[in-house]
DOPAZA-966551 format. One record per residue (C-alpha): residue number from 0; residue in one letter; chain; x, y, z. Coordinates in pm, 1 decimal. Example, Ala and Ser with C-alpha at 12.3 -4.5 7.8 and 13.67 -1.06 7.14 Angstrom:
[0; "A"; "A"; [1230.0; -450.0; 780.0]]
[1; "S"; "A"; [1367.0; -106.0; 714.0]]
//
This chain:
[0; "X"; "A"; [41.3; -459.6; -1119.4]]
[1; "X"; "A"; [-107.5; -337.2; -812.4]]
[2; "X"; "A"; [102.2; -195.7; -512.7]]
[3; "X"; "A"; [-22.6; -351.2; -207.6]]
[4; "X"; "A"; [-52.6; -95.0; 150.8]]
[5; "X"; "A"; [9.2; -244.6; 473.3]]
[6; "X"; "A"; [-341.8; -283.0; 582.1]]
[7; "X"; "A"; [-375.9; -486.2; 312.5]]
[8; "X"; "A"; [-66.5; -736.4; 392.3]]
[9; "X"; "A"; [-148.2; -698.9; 802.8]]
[10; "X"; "A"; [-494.4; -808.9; 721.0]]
[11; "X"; "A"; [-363.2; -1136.7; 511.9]]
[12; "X"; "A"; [-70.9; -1227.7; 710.7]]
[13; "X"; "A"; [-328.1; -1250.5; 1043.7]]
[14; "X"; "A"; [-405.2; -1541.4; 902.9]]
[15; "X"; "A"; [-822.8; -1566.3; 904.1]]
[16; "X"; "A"; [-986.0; -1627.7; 630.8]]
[17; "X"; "A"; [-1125.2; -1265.7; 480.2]]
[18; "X"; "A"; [-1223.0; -1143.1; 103.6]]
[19; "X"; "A"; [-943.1; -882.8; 147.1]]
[20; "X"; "A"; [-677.7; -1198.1; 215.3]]
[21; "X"; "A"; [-875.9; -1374.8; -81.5]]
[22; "X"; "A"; [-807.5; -1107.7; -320.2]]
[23; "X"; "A"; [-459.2; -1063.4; -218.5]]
[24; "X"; "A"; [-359.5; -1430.3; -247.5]]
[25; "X"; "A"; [-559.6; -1361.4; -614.5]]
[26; "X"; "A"; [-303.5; -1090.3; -682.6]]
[27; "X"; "A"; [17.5; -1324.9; -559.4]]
[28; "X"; "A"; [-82.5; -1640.7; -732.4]]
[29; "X"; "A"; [-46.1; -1791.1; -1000.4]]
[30; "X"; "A"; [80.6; -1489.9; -1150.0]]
[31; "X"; "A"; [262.0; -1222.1; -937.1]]
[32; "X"; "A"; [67.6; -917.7; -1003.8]]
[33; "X"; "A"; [117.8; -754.7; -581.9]]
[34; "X"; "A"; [446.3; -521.2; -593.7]]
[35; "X"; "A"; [523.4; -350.8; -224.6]]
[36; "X"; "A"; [736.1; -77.0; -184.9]]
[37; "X"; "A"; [1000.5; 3.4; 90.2]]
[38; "X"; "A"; [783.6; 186.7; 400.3]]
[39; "X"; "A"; [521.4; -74.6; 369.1]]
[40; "X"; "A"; [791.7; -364.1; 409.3]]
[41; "X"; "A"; [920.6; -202.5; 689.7]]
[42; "X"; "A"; [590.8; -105.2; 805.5]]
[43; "X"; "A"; [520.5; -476.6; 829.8]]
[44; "X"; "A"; [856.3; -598.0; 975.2]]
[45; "X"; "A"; [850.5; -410.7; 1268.5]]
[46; "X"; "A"; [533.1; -487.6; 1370.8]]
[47; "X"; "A"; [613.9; -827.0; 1406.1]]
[48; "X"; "A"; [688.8; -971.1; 1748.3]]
[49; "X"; "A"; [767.4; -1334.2; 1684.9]]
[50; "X"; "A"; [1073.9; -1468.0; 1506.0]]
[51; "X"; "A"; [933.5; -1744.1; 1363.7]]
[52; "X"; "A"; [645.0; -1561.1; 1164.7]]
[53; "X"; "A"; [852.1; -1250.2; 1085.1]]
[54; "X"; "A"; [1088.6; -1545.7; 937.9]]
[55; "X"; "A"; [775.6; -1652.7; 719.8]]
[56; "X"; "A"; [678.4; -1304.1; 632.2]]
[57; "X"; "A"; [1008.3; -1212.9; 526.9]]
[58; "X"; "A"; [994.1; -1520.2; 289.6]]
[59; "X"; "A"; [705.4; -1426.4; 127.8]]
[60; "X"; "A"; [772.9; -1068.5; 106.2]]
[61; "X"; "A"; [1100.9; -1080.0; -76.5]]
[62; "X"; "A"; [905.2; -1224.7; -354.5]]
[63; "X"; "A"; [688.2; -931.7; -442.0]]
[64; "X"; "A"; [732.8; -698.2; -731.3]]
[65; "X"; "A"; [985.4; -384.1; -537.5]]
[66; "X"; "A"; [898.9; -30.6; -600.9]]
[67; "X"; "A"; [1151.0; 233.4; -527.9]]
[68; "X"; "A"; [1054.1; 612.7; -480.6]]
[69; "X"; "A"; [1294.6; 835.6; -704.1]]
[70; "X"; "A"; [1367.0; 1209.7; -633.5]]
[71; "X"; "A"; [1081.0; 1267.1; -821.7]]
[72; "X"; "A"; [816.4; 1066.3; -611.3]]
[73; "X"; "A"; [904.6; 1270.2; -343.8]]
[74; "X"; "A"; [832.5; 1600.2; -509.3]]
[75; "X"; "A"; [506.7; 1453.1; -572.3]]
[76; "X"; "A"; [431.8; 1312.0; -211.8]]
[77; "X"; "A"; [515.9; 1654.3; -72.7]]
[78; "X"; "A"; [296.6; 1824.7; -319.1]]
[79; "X"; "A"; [23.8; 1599.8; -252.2]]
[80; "X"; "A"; [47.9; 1654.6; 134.8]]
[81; "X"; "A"; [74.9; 1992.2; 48.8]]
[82; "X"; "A"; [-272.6; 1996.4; -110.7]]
[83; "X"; "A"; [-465.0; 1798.3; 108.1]]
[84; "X"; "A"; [-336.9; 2067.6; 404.3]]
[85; "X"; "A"; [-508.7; 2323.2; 185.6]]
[86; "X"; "A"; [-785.4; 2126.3; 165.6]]
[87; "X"; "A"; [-813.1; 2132.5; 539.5]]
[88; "X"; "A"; [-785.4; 1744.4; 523.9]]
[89; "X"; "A"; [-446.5; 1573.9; 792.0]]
[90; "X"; "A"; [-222.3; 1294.4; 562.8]]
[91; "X"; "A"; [94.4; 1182.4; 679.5]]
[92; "X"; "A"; [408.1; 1164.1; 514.6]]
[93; "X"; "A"; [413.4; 816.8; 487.6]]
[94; "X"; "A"; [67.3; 819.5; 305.4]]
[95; "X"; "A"; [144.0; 1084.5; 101.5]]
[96; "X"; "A"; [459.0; 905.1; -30.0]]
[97; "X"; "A"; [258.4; 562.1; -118.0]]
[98; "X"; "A"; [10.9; 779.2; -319.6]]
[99; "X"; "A"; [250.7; 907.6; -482.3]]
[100; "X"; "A"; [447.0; 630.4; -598.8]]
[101; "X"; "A"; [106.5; 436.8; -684.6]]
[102; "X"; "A"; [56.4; 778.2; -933.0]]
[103; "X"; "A"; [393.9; 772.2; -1063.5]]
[104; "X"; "A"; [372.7; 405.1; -1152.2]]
[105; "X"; "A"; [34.2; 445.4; -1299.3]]
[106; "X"; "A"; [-86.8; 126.0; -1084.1]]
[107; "X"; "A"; [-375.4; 128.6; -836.8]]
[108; "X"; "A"; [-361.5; 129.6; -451.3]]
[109; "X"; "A"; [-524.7; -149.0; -239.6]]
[110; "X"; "A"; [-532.5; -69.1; 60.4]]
[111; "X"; "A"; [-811.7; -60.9; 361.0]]
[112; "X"; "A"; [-704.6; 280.4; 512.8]]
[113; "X"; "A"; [-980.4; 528.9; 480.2]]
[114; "X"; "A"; [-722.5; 794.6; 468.1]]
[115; "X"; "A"; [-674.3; 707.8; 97.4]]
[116; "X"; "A"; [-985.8; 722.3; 3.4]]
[117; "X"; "A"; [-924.3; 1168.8; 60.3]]
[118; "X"; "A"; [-637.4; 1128.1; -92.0]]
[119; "X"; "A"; [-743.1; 1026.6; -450.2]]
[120; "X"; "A"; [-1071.2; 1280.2; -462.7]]
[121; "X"; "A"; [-783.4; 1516.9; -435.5]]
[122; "X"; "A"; [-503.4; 1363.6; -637.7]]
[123; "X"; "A"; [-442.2; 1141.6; -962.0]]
[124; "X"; "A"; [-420.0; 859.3; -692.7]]
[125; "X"; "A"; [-648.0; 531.7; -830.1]]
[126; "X"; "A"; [-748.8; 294.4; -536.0]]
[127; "X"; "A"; [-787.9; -50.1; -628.3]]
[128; "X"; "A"; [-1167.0; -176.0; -593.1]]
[129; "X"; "A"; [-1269.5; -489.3; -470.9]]
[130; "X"; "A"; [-1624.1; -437.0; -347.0]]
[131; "X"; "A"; [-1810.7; -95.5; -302.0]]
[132; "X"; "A"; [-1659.5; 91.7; -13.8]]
[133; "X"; "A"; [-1913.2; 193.0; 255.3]]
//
């Protein structure tokens, strides 16, 4: 299982042909291996301005594997932001939260925000690889 960031699904659901859309309709078929958690849903709902493909999207979406953040996960988001502030390095909430869940649940991120790549040389957070980042 691989929990899939909103850069990830934005990228796919633009609908051109890329190796990041490849990879991610790899990880959806034949066997579901994408899960998505919560903020990325909505993350990707509301930046949808017609009807007819947020209709679509919504399709597809409720099909992924859900992840839910616990009481826990948060503990470990807000330690994580905490860490990479005294590393002098800016996260946001939101990204701190995804990392955190991705740790808790042992699975990798994929994602194509940079701003993950400072979060796992500072945390237990795995990203998942596709090609070598530049």
């Amino acid at each position: 299982m691989i929990l899939v960031d909103s850069s990830v699904w934005i990228d796919y659901l633009s609908l051109q042909t890329s190796r990041t859309g490849q990879t991610l309709e790899s990880l959806i078929r034949p066997t579901l291996r994408a899960a998505i958690a919560g903020i990325i849903l909505q993350e990707i709902l509301q930046g949808i301005k017609n009807e007819e493909t947020r209709a679509l999207t919504d399709r597809l979406l409720r099909n992924m594997i859900f992840l839910s953040p616990q009481r826990e996960t948060h503990f470990l988001a807000a330690e994580i932001f905490r860490k990479m502030m005294r590393k002098g390095k800016a996260v946001s909430s939101i990204d701190a939260l995804i990392s955190a869940l991705a740790v808790e649940c042992k699975i990798p991120l994929f994602t194509l925000d940079q701003d993950f790549e400072g979060i796992a040389a500072y945390s237990d957070l795995k990203l998942f690889e596709t090609a070598p980042r530049k």
